[in-house]
C-alpha positions in Angstrom: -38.8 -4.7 44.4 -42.3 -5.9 45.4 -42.7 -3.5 48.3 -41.8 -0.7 46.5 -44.7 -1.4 44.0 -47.3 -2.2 46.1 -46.5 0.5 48.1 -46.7 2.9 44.7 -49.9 1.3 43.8 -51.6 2.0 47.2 -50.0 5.4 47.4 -51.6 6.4 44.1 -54.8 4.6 44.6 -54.8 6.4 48.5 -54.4 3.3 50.1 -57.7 1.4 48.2 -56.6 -2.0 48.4 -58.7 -3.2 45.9 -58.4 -0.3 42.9 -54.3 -1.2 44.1 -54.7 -5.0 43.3 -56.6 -4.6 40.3 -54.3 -2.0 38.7 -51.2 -5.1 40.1 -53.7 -7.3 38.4 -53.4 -9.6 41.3 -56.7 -9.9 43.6 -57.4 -8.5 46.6 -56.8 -11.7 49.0 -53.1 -11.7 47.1 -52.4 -7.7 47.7 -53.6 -8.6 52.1 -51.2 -11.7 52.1 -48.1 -9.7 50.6 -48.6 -6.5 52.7 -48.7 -8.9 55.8 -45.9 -10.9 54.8 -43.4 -8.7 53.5 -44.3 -6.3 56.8 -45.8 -3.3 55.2 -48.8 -1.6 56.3 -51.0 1.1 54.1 -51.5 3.8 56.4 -47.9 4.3 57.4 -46.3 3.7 54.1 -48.8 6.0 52.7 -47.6 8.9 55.6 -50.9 9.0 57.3 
């Protein structure tokens, strides 16, 4: 469930991390740690 949100908030933000951890309302130290540790990375869940 997590990585399906964060990935929808960096898809609609185009992969901003910070706009995407503000609109989570988590910060932007928080949205790096859970990309790394659930194995998700912006560009290619994004399609870039």
């Amino acid at each position: 469930f997590e990585s399906r949100l964060i990935r929808t908030a960096l898809a609609a933000t185009h992969g901003r991390r910070m706009e995407a951890a503000q609109r989570l309302g988590i910060g932007r130290n928080t949205i790096t740690r859970k990309i790394q540790e659930l194995g998700l990375d912006a560009a290619e869940d994004l399609g870039v």
